[in-house]
C-alpha positions as CSV (number, residue, x, y, z in Angstrom):
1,X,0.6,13.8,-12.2
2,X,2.8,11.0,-10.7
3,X,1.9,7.7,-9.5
4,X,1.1,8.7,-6.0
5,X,-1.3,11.0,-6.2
6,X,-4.2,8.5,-6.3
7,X,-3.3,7.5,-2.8
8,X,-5.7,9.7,-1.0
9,X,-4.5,10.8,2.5
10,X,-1.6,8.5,2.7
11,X,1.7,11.0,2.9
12,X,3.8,8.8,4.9
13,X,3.0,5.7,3.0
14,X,3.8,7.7,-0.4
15,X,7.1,9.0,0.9
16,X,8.5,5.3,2.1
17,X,7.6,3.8,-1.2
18,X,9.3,7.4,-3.4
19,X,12.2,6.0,-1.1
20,X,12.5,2.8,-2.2
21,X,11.7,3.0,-5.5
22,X,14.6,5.6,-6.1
23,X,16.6,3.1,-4.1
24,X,15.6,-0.1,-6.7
25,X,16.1,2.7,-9.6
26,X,19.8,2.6,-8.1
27,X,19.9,-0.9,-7.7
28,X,19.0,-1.6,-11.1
29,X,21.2,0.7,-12.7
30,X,24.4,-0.5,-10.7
31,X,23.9,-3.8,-11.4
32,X,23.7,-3.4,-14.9
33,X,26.8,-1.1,-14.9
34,X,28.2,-3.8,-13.1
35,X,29.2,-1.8,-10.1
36,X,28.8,-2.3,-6.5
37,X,25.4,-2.2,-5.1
38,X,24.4,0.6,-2.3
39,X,24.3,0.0,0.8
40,X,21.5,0.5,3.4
41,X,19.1,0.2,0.5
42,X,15.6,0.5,1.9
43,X,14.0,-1.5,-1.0
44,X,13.1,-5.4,-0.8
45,X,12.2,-8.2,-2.9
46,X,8.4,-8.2,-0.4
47,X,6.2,-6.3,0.6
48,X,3.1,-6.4,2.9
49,X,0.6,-3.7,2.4
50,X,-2.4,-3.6,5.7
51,X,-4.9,-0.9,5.9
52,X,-8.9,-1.1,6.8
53,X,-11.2,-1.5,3.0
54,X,-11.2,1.7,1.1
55,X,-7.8,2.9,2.5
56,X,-6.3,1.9,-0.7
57,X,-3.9,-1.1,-0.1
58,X,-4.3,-2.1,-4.1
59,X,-3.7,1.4,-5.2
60,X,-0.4,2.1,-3.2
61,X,0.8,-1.8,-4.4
62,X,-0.2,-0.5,-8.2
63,X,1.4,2.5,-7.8
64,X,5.0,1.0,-6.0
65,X,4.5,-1.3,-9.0
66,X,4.5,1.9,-11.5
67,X,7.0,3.5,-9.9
68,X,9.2,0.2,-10.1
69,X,8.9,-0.1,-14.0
70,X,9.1,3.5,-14.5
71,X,11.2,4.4,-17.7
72,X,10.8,7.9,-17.6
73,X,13.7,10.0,-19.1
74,X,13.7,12.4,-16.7
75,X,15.4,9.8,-14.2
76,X,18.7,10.5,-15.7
77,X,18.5,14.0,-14.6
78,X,17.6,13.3,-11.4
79,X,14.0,13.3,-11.4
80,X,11.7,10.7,-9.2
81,X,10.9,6.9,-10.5
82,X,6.9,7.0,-10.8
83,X,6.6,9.7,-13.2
84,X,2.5,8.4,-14.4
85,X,3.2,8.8,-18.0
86,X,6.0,6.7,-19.6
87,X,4.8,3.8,-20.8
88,X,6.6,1.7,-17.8
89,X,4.1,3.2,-15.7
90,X,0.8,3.8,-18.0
91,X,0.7,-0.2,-18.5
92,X,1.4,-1.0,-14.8
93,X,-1.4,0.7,-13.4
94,X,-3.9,-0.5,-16.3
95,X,-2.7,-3.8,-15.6
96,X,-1.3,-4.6,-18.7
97,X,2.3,-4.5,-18.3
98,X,4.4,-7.9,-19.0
99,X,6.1,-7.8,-16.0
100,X,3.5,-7.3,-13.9
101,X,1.1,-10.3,-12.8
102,X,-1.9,-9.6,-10.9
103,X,-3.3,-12.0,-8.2
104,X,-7.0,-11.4,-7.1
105,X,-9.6,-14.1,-5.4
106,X,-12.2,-14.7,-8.0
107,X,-14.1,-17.0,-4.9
108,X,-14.0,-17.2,-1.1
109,X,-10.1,-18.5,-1.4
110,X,-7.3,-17.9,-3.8
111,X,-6.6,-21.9,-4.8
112,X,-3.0,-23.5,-5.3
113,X,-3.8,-24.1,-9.2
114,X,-4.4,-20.1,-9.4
115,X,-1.0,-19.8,-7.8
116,X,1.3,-22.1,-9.9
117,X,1.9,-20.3,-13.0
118,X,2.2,-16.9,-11.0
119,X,4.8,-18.7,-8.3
120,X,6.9,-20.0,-11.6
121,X,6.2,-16.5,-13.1
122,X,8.3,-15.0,-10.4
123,X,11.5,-17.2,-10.8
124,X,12.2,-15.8,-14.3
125,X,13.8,-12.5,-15.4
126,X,11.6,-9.8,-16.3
127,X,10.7,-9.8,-19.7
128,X,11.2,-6.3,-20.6
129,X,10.8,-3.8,-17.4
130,X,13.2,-3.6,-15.1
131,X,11.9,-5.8,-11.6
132,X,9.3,-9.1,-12.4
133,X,6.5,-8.1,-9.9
134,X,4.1,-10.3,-8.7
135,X,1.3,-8.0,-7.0
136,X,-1.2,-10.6,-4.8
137,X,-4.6,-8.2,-4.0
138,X,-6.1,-10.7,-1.6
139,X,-3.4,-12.2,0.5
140,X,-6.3,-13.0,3.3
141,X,-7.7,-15.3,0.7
142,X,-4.7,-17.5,0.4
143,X,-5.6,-21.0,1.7
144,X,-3.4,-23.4,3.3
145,X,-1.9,-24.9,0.1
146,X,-1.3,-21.7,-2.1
147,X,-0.2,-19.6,0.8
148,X,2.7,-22.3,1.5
149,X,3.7,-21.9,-2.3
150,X,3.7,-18.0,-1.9
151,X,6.1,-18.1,0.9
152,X,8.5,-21.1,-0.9
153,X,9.0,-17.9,-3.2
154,X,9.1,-15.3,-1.1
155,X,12.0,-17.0,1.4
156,X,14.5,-17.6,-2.1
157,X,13.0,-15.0,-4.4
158,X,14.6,-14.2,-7.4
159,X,17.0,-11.2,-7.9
160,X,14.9,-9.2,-9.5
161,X,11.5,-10.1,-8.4
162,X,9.2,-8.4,-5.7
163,X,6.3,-9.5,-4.0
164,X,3.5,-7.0,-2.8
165,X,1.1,-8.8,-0.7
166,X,-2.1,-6.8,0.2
167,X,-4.2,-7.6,3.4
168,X,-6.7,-6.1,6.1
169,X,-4.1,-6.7,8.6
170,X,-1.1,-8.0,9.3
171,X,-3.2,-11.1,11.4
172,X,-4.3,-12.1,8.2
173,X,-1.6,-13.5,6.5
174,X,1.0,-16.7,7.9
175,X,3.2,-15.4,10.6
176,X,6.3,-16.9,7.9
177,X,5.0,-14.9,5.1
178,X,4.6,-11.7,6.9
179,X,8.2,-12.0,8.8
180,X,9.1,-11.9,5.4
181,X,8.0,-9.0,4.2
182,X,8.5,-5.0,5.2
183,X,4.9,-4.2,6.6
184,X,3.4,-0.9,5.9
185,X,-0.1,-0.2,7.4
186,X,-2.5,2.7,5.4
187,X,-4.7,4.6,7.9
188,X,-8.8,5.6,6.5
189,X,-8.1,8.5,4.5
190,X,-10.0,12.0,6.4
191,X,-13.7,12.5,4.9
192,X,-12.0,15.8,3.4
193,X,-9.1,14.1,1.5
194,X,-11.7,11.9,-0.3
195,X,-13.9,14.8,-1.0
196,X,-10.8,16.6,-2.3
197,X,-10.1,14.0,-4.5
198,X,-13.5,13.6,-5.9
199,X,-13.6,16.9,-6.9
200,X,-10.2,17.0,-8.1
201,X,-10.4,14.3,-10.4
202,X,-14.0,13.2,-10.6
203,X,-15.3,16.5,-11.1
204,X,-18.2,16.0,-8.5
205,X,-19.6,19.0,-7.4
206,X,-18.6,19.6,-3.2
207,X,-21.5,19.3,-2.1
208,X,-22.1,15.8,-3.3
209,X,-18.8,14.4,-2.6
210,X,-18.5,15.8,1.1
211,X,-21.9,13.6,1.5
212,X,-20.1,10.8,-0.4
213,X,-17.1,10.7,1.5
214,X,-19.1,11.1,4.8
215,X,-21.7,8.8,3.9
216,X,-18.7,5.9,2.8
217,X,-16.9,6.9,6.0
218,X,-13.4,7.4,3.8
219,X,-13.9,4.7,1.9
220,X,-12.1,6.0,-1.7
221,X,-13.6,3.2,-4.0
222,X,-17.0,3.3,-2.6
223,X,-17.7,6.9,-2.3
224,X,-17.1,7.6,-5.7
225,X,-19.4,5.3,-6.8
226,X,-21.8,6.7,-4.6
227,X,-21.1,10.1,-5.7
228,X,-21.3,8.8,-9.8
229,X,-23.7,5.8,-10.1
230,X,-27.4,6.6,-9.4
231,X,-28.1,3.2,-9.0
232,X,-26.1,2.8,-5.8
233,X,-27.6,5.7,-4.2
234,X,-30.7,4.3,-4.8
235,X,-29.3,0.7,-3.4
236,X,-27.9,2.9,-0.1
237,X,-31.3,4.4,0.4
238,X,-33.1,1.2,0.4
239,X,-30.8,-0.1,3.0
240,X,-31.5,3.0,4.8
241,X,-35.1,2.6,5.5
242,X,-34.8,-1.1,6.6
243,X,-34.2,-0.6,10.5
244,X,-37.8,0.7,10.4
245,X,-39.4,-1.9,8.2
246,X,-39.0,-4.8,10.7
247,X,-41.2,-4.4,13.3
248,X,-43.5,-8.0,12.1
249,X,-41.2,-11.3,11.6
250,X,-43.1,-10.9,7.8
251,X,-41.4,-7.7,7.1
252,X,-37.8,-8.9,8.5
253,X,-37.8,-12.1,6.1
254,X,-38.9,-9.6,3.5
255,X,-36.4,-7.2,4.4
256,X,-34.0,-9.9,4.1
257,X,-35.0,-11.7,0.7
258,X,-35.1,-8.2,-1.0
259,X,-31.4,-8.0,0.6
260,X,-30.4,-11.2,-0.7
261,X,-32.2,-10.7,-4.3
262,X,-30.2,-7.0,-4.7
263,X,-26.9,-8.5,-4.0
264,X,-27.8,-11.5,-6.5
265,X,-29.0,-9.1,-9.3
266,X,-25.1,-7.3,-8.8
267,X,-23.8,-10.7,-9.8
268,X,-25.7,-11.5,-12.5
269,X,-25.4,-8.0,-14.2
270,X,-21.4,-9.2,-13.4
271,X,-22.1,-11.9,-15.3
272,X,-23.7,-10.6,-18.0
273,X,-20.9,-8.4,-19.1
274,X,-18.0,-10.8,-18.7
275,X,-19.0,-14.4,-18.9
276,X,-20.2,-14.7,-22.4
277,X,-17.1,-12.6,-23.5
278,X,-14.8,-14.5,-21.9
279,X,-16.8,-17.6,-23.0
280,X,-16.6,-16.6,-26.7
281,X,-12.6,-15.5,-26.5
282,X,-12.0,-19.1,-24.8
283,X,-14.0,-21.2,-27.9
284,X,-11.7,-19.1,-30.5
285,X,-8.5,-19.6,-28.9
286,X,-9.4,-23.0,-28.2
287,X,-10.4,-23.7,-32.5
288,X,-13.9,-23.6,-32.2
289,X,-15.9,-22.0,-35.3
290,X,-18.4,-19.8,-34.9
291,X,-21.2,-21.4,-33.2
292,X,-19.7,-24.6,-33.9
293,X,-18.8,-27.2,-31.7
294,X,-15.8,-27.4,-29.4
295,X,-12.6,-29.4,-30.6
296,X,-12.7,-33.0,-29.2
297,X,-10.1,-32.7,-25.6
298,X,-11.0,-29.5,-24.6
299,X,-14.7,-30.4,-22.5
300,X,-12.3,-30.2,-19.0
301,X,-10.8,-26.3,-20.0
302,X,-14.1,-25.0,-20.5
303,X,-15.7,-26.6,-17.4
304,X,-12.2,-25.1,-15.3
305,X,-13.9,-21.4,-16.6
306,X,-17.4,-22.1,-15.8
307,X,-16.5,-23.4,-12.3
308,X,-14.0,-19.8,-12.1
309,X,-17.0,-18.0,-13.5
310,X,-19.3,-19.4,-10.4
311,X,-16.9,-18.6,-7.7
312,X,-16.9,-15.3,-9.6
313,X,-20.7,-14.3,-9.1
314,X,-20.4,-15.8,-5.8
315,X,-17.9,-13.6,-4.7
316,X,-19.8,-10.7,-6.2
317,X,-23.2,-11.6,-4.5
318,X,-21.0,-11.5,-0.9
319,X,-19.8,-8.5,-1.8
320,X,-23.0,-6.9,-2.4
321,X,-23.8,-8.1,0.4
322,X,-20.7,-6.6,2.7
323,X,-21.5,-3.6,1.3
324,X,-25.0,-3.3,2.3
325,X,-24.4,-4.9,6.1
326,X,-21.4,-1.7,5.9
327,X,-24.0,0.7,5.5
328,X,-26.3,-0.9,7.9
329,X,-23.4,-0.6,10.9
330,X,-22.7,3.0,10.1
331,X,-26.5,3.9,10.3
332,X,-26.9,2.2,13.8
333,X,-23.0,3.8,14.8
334,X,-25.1,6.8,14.1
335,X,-28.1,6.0,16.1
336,X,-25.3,5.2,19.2
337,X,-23.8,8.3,19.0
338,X,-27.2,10.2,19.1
339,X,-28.4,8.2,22.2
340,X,-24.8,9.1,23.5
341,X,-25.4,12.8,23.2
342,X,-23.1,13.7,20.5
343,X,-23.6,14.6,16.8
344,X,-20.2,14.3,15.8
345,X,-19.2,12.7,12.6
346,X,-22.8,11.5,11.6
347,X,-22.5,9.9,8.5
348,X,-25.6,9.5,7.5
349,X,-27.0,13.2,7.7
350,X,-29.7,12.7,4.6
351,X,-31.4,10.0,7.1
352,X,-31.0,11.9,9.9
353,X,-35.7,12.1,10.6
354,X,-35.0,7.8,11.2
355,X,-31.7,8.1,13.1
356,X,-33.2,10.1,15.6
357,X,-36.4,8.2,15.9
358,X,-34.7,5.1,16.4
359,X,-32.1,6.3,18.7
360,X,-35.6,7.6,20.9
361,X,-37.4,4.5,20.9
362,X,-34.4,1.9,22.0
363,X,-31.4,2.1,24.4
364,X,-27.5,2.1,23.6
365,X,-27.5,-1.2,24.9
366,X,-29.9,-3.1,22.4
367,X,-28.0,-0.6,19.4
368,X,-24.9,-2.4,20.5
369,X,-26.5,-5.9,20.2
370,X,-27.9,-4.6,16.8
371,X,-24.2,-3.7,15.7
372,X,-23.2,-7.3,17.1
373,X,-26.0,-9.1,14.8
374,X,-24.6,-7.2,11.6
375,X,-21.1,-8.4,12.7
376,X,-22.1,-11.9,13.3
377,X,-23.7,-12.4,9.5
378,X,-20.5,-11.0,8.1
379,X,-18.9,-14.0,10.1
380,X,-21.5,-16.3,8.7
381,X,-20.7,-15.1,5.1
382,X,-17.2,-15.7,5.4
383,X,-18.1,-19.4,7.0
384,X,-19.9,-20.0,3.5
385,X,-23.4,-20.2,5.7
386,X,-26.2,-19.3,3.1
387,X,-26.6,-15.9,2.2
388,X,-30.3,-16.0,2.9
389,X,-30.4,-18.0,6.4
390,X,-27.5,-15.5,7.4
391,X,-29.5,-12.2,6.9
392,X,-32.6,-13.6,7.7
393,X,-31.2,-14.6,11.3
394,X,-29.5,-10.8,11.3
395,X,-32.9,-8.9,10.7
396,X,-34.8,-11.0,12.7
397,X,-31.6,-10.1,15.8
398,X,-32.6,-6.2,14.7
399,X,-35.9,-6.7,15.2
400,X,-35.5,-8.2,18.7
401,X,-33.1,-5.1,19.6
């Protein structure tokens, strides 16, 4: 199994990256034999990875990563960097490898201080693989101040360090970053290839990952987990039955709250299973005994992880939260498409009874305005309003129609 085989319906993107990793294989190797480089390499020091959520930006950046720090024997013979089982690649795609340094948002924005260490990180040799990567999951996050250090090191990078930037679109990132890079845009995988994939390495059963992948729309990360955890099936049925819940103003500030609350409960389970570990690891590196107190100086490093820790469950709740308003757009896409007189492509056939009564007792037009609501309190969420006052205002727009 090599590195590429987790992208799910992403050929063309696998083959251009198998390209120019064998090409930085060369480069590598002729620079340490000190002989001349190739020419017309078609590897470069960044990267800019676009796709809509659940194509699998991250994956294809990990697995370029992989396949960059591969140390497979078989190369000397001839064979392909990015064989997923030397220890080059094993650590890069856990994570865990020196030489790769993972950037994600733990908040709304990635700040200048999380950038600092990882923009002087990427000015030094690589430690013990072969290219220093710097792999940035949530480019679209970089604010004004940290994006302007990212692209200080992407216009004079150093020799053997690559950038792979990972964005919803290429709109998303500074017009100087993304000139800098070589852009390579993942399409949504086909309902089939993530069913495929499910079953070929999940060991769902067919039936439940075709209604997975359909339900998720292609959307890798989600369907599996709607296909393995109970819970979120449960979370996406809920969600399901709340377009015919609001027909009182009482029932759509319900609807909303109970929203709100589910979203907020995600976080805090979050929460549970990470803060107080990394809590605990911080005391002991820092010298504090066992339930003892903290060693005089170090009040302002533990407040810099509780602040990280509430930008954290923030993020999480607003994720929730996307997730939901998702599921909500592609039940009242469904609802268009039956008052347009076509069943194609419904994804949510198991709520198929409330699809069809809905699309009977409203018009295309005021589904379309319904759609427009859901978009409009993603835009509030992203403008910080208040999670609550945002989907409060958005049932209150479905109910209206």
């Amino acid at each position: 199994m090599t590195v590429w085989d987790d992208l799910v319906g992403q050929e063309k993107v696998s083959a251009v990256l198998e390209a120019a990793a064998q090409d930085a294989d060369a480069l590598v190797t002729a620079a340490a034999a000190d002989e001349p480089l190739p020419e017309a390499s078609k590897m470069t020091h960044a990267w800019l990875f676009t796709g809509p959520p659940g194509a699998g930006r991250n994956q294809a950046a990990r697995a370029f990563a992989a396949a960059l720090q591969c140390v497979s024997p078989d190369r000397a013979l001839g064979g392909a960097p990015g064989c997923g089982f030397c220890d080059g690649c094993h650590t890069a795609l856990l994570g865990t490898h020196a030489d790769v340094t993972t950037v994600a948002a733990v908040g709304a924005e990635i700040l200048v201080k999380d950038m600092r260490d990882t923009v002087r990180k990427s000015f030094t040799s690589p430690a013990n693989g072969r290219w220093q990567i710097i792999l940035v999951e949530d480019a679209e996050r970089l604010n004004e101040k940290s994006a302007n250090a990212v692209l200080k090191a992407v216009e004079e990078p150093a020799p053997r360090t690559v950038w792979l930037l990972c964005a919803p679109s290429v709109e998303d990132v500074l017009p100087t970053i993304r000139s800098r890079c070589r852009h390579l845009n993942l399409r949504t995988p086909s309902v089939e290839a993530v069913a495929d994939m499910l079953v070929r390495r999940d060991g769902i059963e067919p039936g439940v990952a075709v209604a997975a992948a359909r339900a998720t729309q292609g959307h890798v990360d989600r369907a599996r987990r709607l296909a393995t955890d109970p819970a979120a099936r449960e979370r996406r049925a809920a969600v399901l039955k709340l377009p015919l819940r609001l027909d009182e103003v009482g029932a759509c500030l319900k609807a909303a709250q109970e929203l709100v609350d589910a979203a907020a409960e995600d976080a805090k389970q979050l929460a549970e299973e990470v803060d107080g570990k990394e809590t605990e690891e911080l005391k002991a590196a820092l010298g504090a005994a066992q339930g003892g107190r903290l060693p005089r100086g170090t009040a302002g490093v533990m407040k810099d992880l509780e602040d990280m820790q509430k930008r954290r469950r923030t993020r999480t709740q607003r994720d929730s939260l996307d997730v939901a308003l998702g599921d909500l757009t592609a039940f009242y896409r469904d609802v268009l498409a039956l008052q347009l007189g076509t069943r194609v492509a419904i994804a949510n056939t198991d709520a198929e009874d409330a699809l069809e009564r809905l699309a009977r007792a409203s018009t295309p037009e005021s589904t379309l305005r319904r759609i427009e609501a859901i978009a409009a309190c993603r835009e509030a969420l992203d403008r910080n309003v208040a999670p609550l006052l945002a989907v409060e205002a958005m049932t209150m727009a479905l109910r209206a129609g």
